[in-house]
FIBA-811660 format. One record per atom (N, C-alpha, C): atom name; residue in one letter; x, y, z. Coordinates in nm, 2 decimals, padded with zeros to 4 digits, m for minus. Example, Ala and Ser with C-alpha at 12.3 -4.5 7.8 and 13.67 -1.06 7.14 Angstrom:
% residues 2
   atom   type       xx       yy       zz
      N      A    01.32   m00.57    00.78
     CA      A    01.23   m00.45    00.78
      C      A    01.32   m00.33    00.78
      N      S    01.28   m00.22    00.71
     CA      S    01.37   m00.11    00.71
      C      S    01.29    00.00    00.79
END
This chain:
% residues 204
   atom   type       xx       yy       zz
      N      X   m01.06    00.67    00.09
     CA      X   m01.14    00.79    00.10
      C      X   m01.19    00.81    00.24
      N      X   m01.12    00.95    00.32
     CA      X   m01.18    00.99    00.43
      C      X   m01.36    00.95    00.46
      N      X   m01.46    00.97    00.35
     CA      X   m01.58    00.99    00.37
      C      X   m01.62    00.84    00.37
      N      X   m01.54    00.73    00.31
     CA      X   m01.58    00.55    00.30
      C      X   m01.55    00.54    00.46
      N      X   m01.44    00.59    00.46
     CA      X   m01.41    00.55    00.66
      C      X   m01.53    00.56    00.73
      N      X   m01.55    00.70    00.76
     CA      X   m01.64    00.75    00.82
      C      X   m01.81    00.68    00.82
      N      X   m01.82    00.65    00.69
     CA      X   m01.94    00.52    00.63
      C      X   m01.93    00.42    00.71
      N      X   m01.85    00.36    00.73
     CA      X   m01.80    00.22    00.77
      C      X   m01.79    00.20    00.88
      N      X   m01.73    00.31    00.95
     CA      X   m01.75    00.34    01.12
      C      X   m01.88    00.34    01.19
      N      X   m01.99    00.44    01.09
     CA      X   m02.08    00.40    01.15
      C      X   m02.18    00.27    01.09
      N      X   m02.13    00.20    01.06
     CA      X   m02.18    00.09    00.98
      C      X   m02.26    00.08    00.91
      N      X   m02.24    00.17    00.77
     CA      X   m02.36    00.23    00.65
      C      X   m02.25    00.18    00.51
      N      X   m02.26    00.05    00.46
     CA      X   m02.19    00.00    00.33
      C      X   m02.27    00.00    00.24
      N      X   m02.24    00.20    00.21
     CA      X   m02.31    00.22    00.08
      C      X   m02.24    00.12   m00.03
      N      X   m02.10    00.13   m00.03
     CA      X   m01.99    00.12   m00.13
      C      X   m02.01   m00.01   m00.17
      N      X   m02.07   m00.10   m00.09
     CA      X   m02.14   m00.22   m00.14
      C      X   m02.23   m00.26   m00.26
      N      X   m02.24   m00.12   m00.24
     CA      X   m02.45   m00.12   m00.38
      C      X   m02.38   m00.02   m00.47
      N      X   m02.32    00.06   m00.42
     CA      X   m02.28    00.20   m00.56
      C      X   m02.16    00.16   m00.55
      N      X   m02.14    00.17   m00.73
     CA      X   m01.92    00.17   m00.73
      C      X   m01.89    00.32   m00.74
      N      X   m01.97    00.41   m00.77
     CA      X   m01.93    00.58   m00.67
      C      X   m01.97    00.60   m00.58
      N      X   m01.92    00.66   m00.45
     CA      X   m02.04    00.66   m00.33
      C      X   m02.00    00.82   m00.41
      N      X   m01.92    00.90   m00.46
     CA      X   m01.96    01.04   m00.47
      C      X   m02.03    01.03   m00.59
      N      X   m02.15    00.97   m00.67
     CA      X   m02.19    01.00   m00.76
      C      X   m02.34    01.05   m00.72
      N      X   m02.41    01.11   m00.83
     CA      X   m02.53    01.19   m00.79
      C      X   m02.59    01.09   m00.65
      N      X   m02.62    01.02   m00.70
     CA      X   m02.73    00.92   m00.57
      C      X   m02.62    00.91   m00.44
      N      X   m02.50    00.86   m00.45
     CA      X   m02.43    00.87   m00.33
      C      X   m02.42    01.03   m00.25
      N      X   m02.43    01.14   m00.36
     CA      X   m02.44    01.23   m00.28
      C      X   m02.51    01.30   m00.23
      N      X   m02.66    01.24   m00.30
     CA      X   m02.77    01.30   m00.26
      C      X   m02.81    01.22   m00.09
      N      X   m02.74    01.10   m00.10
     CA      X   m02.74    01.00    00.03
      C      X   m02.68    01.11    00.16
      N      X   m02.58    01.14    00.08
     CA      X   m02.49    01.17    00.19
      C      X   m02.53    01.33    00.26
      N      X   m02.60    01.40    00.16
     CA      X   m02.67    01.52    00.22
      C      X   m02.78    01.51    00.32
      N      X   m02.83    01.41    00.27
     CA      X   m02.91    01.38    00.38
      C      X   m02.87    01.38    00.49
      N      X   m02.78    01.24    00.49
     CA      X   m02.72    01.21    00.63
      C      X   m02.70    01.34    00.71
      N      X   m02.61    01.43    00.67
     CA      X   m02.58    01.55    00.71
      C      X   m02.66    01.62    00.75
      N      X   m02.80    01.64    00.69
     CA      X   m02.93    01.70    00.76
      C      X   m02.97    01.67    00.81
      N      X   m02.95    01.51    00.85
     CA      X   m03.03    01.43    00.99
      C      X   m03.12    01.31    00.98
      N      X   m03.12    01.30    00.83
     CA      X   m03.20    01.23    00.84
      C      X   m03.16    01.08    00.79
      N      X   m03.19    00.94    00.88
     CA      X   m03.13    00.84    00.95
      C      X   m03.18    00.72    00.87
      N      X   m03.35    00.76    00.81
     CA      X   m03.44    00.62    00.79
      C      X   m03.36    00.57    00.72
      N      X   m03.34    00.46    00.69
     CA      X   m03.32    00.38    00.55
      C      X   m03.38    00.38    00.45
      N      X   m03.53    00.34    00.40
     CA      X   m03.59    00.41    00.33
      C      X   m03.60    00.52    00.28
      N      X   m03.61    00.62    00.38
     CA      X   m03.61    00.72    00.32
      C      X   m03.49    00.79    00.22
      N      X   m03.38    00.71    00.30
     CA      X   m03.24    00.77    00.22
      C      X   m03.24    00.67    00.07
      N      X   m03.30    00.57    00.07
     CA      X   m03.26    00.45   m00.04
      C      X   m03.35    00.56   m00.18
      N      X   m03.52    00.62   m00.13
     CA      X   m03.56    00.68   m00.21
      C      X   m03.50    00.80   m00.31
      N      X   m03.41    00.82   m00.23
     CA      X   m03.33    00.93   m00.26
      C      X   m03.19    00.89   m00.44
      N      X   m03.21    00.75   m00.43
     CA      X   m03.18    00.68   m00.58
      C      X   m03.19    00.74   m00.67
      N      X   m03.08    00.77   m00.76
     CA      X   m03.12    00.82   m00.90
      C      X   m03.06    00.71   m00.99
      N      X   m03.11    00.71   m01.13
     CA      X   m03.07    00.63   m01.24
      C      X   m03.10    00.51   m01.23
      N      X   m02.99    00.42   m01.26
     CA      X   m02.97    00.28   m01.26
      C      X   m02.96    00.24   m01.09
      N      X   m02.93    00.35   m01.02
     CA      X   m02.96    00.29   m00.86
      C      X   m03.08    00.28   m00.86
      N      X   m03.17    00.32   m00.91
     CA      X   m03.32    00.31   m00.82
      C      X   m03.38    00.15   m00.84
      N      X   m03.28    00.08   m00.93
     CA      X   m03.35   m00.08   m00.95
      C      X   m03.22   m00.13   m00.80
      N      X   m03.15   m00.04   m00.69
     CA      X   m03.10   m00.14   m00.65
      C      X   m03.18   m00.09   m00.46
      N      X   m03.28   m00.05   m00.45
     CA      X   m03.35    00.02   m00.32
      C      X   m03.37   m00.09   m00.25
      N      X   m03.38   m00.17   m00.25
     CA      X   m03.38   m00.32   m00.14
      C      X   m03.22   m00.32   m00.10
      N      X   m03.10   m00.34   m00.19
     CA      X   m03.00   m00.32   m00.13
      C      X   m02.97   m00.23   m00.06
      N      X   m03.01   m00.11   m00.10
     CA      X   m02.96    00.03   m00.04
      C      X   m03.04    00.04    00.11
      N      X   m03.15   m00.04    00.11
     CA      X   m03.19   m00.01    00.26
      C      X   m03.12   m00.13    00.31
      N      X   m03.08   m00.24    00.29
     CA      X   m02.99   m00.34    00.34
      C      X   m02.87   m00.25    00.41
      N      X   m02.82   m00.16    00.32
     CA      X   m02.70   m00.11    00.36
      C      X   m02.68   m00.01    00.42
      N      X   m02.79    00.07    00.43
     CA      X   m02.80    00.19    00.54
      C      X   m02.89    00.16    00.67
      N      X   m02.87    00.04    00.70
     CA      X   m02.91   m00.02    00.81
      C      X   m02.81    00.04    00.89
      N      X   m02.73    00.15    01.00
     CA      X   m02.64    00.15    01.05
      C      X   m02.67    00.24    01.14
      N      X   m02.56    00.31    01.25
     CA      X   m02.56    00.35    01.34
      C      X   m02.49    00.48    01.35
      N      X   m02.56    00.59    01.28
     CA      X   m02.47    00.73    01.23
      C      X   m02.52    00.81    01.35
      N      X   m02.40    00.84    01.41
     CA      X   m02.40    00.96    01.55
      C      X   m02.38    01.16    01.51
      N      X   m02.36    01.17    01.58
     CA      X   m02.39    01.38    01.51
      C      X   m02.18    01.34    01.50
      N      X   m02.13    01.33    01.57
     CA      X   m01.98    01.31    01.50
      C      X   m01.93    01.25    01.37
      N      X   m02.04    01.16    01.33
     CA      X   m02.04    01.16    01.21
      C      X   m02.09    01.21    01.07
      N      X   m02.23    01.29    01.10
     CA      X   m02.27    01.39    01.02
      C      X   m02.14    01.48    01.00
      N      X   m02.06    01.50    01.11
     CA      X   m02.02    01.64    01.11
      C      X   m01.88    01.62    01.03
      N      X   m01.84    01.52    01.07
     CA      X   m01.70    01.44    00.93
      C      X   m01.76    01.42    00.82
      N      X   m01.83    01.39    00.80
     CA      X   m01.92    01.37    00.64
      C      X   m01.98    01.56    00.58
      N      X   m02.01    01.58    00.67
     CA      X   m02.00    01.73    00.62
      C      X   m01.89    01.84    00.56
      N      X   m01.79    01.78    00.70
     CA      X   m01.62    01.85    00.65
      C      X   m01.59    01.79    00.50
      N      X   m01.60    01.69    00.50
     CA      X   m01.58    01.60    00.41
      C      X   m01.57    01.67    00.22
      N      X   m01.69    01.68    00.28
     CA      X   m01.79    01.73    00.17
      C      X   m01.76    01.84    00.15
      N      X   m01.72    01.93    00.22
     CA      X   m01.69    02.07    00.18
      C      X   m01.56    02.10    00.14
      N      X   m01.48    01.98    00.18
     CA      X   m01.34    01.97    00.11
      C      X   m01.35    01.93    00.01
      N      X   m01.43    01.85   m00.07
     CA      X   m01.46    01.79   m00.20
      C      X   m01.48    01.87   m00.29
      N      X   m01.57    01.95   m00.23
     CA      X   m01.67    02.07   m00.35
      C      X   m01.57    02.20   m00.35
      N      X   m01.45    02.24   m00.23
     CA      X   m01.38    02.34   m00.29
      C      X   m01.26    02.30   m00.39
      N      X   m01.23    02.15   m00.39
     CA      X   m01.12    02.10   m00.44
      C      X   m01.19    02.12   m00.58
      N      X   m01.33    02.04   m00.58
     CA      X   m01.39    02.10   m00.71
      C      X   m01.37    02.21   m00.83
      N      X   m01.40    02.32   m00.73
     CA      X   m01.46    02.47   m00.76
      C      X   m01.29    02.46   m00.83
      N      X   m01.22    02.44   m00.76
     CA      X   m01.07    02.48   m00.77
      C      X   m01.05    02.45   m00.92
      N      X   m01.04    02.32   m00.88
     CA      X   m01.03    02.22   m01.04
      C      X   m01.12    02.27   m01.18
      N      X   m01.22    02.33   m01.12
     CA      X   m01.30    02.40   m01.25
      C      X   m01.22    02.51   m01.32
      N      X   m01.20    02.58   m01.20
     CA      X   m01.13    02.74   m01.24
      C      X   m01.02    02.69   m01.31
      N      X   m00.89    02.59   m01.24
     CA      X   m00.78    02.53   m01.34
      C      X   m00.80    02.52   m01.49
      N      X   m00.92    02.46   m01.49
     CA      X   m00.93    02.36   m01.65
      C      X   m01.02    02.49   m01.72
      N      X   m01.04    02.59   m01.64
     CA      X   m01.07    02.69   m01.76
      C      X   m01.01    02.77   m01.77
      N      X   m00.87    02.83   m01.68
     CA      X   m00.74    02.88   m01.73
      C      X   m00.71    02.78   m01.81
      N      X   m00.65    02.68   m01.82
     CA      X   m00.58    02.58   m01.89
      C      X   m00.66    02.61   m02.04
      N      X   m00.76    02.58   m02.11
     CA      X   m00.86    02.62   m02.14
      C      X   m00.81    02.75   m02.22
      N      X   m00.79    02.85   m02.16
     CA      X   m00.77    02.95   m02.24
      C      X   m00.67    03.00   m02.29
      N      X   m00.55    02.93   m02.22
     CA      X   m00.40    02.91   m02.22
      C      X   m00.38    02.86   m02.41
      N      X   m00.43    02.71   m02.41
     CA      X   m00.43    02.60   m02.51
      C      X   m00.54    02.66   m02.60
      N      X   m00.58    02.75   m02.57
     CA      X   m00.68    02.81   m02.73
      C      X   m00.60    02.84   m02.88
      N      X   m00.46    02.90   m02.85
     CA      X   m00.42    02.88   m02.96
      C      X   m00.38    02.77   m03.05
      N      X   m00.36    02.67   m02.98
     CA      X   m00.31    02.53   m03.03
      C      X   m00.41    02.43   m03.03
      N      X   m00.55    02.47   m03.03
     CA      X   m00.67    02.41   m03.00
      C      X   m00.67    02.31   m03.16
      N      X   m00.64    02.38   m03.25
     CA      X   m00.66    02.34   m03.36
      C      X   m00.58    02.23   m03.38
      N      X   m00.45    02.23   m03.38
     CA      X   m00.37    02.11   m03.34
      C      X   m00.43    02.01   m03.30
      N      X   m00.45    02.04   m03.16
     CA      X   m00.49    01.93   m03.09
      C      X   m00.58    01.84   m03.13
      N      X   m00.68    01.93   m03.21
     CA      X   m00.81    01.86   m03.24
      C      X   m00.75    01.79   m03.38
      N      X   m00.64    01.78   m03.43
     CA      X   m00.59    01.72   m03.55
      C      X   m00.53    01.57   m03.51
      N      X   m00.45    01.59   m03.38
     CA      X   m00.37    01.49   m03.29
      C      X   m00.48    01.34   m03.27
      N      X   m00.59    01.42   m03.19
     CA      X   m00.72    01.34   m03.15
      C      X   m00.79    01.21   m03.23
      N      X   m00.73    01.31   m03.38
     CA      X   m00.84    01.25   m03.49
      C      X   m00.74    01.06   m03.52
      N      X   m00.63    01.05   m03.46
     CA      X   m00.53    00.93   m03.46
      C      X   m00.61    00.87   m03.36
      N      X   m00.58    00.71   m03.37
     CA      X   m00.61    00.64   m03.29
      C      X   m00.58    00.67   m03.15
      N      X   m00.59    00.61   m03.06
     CA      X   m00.51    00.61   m02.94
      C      X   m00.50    00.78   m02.86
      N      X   m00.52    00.86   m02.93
     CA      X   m00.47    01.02   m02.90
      C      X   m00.60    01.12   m02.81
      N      X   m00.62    01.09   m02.71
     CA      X   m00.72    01.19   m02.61
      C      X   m00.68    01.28   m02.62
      N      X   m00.76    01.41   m02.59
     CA      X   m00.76    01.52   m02.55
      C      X   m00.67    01.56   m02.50
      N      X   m00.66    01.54   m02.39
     CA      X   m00.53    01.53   m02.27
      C      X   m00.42    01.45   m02.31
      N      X   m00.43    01.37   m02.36
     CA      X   m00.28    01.33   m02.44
      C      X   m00.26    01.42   m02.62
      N      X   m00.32    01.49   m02.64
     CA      X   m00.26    01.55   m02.77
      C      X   m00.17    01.68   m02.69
      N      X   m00.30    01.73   m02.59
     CA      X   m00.28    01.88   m02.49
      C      X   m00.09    01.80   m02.45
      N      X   m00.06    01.73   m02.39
     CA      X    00.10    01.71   m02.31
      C      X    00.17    01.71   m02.43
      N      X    00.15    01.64   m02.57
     CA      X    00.24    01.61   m02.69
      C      X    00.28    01.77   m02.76
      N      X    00.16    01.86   m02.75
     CA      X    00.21    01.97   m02.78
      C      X    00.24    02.04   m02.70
      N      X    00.26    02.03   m02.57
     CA      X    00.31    02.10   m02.44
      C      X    00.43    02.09   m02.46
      N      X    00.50    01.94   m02.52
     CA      X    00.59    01.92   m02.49
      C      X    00.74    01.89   m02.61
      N      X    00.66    01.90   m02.70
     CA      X    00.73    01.90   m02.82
      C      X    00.68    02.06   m02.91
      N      X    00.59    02.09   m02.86
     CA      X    00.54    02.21   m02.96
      C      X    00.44    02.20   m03.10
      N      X    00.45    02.29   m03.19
     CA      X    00.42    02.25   m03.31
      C      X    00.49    02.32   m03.41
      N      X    00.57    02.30   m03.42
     CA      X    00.70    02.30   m03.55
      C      X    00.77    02.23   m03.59
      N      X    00.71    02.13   m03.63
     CA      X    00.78    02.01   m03.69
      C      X    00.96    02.06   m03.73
      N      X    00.94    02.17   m03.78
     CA      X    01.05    02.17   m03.89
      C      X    01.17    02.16   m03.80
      N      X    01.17    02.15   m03.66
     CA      X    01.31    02.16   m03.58
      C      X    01.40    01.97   m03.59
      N      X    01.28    01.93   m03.65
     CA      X    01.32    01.78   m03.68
      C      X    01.30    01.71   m03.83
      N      X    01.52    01.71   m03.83
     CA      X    01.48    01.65   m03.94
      C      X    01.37    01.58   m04.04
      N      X    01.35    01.48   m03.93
     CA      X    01.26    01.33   m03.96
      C      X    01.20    01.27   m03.89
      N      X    01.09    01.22   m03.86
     CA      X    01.04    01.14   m03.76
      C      X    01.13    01.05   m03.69
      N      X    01.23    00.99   m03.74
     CA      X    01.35    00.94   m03.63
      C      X    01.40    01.03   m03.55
      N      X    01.45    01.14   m03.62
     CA      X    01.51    01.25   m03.52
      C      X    01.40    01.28   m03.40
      N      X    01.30    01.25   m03.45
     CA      X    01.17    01.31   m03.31
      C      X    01.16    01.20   m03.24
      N      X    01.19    01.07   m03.28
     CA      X    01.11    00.96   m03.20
      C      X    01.26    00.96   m03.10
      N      X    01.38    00.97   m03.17
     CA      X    01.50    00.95   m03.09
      C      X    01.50    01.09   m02.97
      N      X    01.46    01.25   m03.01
     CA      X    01.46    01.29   m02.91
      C      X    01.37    01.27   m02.79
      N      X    01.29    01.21   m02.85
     CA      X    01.15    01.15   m02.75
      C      X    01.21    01.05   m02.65
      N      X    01.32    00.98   m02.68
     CA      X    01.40    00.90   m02.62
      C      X    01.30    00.80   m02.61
      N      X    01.23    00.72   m02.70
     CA      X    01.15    00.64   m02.76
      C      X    01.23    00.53   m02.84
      N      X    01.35    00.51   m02.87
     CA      X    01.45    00.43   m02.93
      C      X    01.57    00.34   m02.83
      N      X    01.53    00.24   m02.90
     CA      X    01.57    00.11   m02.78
      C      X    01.74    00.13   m02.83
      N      X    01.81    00.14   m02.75
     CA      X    02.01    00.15   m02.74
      C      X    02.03    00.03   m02.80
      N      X    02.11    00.01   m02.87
     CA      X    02.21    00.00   m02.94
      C      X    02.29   m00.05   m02.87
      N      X    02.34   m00.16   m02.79
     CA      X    02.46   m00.19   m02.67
      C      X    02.49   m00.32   m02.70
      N      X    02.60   m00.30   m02.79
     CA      X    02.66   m00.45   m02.87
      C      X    02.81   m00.47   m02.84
      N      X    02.87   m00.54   m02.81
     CA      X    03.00   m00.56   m02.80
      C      X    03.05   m00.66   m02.80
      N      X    03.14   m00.74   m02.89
     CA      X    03.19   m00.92   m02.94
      C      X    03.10   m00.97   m03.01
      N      X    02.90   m00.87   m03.05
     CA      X    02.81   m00.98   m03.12
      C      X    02.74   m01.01   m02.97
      N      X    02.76   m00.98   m02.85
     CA      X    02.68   m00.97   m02.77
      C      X    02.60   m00.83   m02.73
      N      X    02.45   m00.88   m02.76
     CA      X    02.36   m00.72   m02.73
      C      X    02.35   m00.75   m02.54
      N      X    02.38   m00.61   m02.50
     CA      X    02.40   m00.61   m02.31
      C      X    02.24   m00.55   m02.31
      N      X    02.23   m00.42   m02.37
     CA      X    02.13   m00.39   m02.35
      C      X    02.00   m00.32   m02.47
      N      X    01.91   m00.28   m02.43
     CA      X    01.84   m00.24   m02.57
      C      X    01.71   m00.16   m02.49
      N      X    01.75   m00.13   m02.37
     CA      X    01.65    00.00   m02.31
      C      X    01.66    00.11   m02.31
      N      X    01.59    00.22   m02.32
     CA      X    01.55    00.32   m02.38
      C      X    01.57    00.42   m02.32
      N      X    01.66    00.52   m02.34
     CA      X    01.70    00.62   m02.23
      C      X    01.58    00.71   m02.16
      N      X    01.69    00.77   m02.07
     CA      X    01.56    00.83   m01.96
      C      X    01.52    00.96   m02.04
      N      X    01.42    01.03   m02.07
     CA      X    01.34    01.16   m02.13
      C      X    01.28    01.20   m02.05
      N      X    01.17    01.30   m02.12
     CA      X    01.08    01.37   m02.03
      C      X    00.95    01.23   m02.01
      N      X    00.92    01.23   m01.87
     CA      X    00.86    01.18   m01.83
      C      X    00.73    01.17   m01.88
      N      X    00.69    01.28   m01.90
     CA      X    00.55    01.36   m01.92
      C      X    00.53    01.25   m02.07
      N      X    00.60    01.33   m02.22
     CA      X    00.62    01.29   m02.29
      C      X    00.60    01.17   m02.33
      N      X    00.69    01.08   m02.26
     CA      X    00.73    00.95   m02.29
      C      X    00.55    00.85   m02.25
      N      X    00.54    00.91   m02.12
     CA      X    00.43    00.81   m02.06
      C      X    00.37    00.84   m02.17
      N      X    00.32    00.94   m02.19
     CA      X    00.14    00.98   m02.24
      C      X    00.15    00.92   m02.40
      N      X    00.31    00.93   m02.46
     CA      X    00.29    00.85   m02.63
      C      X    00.28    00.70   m02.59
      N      X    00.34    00.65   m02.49
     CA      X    00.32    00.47   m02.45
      C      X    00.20    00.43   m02.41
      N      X    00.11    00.53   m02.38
     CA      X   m00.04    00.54   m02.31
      C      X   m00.13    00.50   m02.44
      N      X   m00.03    00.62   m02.55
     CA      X   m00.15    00.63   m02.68
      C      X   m00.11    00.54   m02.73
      N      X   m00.06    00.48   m02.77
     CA      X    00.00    00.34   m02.88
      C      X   m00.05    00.25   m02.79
      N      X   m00.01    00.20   m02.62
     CA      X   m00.13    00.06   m02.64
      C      X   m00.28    00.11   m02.64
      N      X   m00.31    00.23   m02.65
     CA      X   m00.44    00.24   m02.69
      C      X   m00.47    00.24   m02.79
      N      X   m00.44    00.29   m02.90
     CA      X   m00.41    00.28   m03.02
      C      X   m00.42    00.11   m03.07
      N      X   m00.35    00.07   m03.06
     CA      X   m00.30   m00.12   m03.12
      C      X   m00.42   m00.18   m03.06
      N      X   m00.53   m00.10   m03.00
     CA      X   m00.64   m00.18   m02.90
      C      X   m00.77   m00.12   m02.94
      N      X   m00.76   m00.06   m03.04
     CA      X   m00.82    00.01   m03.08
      C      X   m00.89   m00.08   m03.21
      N      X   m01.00   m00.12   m03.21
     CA      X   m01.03   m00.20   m03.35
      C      X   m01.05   m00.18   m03.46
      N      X   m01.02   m00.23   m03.55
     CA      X   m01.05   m00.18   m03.71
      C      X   m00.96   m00.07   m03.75
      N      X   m00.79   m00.11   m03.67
     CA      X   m00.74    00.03   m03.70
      C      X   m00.60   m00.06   m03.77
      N      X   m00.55    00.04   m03.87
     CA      X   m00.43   m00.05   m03.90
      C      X   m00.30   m00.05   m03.79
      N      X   m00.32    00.04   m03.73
     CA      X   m00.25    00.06   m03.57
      C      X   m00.26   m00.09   m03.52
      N      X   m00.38   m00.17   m03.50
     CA      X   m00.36   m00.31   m03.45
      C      X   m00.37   m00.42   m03.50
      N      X   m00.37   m00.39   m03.64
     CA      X   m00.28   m00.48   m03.71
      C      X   m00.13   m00.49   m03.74
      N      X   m00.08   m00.39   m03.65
     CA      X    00.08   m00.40   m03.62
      C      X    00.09   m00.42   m03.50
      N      X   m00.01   m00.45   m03.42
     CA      X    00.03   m00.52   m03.24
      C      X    00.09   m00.65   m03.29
      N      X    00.23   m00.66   m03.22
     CA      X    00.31   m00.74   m03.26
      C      X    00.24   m00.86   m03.18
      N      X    00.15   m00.79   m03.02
     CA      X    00.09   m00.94   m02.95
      C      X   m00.02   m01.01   m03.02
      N      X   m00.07   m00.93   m03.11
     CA      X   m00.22   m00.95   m03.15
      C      X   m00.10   m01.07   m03.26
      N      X    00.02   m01.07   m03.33
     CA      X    00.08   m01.12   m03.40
      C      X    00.09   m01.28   m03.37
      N      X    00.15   m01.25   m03.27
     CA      X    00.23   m01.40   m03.15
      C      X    00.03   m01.45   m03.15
      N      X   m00.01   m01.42   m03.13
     CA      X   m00.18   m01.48   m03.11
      C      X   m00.21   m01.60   m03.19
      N      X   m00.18   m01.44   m03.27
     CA      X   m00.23   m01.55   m03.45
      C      X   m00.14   m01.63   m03.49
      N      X    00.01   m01.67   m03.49
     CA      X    00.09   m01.75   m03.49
      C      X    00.06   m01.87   m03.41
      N      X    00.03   m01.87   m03.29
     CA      X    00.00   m01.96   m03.16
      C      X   m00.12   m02.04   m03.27
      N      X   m00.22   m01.97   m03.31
     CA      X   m00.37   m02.02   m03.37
      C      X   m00.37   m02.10   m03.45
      N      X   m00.25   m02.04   m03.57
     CA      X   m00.26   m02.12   m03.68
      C      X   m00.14   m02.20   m03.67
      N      X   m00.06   m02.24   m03.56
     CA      X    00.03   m02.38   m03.50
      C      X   m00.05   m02.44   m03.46
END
């Protein structure tokens, strides 16, 4: 992150005390900075939430040496952040209005283990919802190119990897199943074949 550089240059290791420097308290730090103002204290007060039990560290760490070249990179900074923002809002509420018809789906997908939001949204992007174009759940798992080859010849298997598909597709169902099998109390991981080998290991 352009804006950790710029921290570190002038020798201010917020990233030391916050694991977001862009979260509310890192940014409310960082407006400061931008405005001018240098104390340590005064910036550490500026803590919200679970940061304000860490204000001894935070003045530890904005012990540093911030010059007006650096306000003014931490400002650019920042204004690149908040239009990328603005951008990303406007996307996710075209996107949003796009997926309203299929909202209902999606919210059906969800209700399976393993199945986010954003992973029901790619499975019907990308397969649809008309089952009926597939015979059978094999025929879907095979166009999904989800099915390990078949590469036998003399009683020797060469290979058993799974053809190339749509990208999109493929990751986001591999995403939801080991989420899924990891998922507790589901009968999804009581078919993790590792959770299997575990319990074999246990009771040898």
């Amino acid at each position: 992150m352009r804006i950790q550089k710029t921290l570190e240059d002038a020798n201010l290791k917020l990233d030391s005390v916050l694991s977001d420097v862009m979260g509310k308290t890192g940014r409310a730090i960082l407006k400061a900075l931008v405005e001018g103002e240098s104390d340590p204290r005064r910036l550490a007060d500026l803590a919200q939430g679970n940061a304000r039990k860490k204000k001894a560290d935070l003045i530890a760490a904005l012990q540093g040496r911030i010059r007006p070249h650096h306000r003014r990179l931490i400002k650019l900074h920042l204004g690149l952040i908040q239009t990328l923002e603005t951008a990303l809002r406007e996307l996710d509420a075209d996107v949003g209005k796009i997926l309203a018809p299929i909202q209902e789906c999606a919210g059906l997908l969800t209700t399976m283990p393993g199945v986010s939001e954003i992973a029901a949204h790619v499975v019907l992007a990308e397969i649809g919802v008309d089952m009926a174009r597939f015979p059978s759940p094999a025929h879907l798992l095979s166009w999904a190119t989800l099915c390990p080859r078949n590469d036998e010849s003399a009683g020797k298997r060469r290979s058993t990897r799974m053809r190339k598909g749509s990208p999109w597709l493929k990751t986001t169902l591999i995403t939801a199943a080991w989420a899924a099998v990891r998922t507790k109390g589901t009968y999804l991981q009581t078919r993790n074949p590792i959770r299997h080998e575990r319990t074999l290991a246990e009771i040898r």
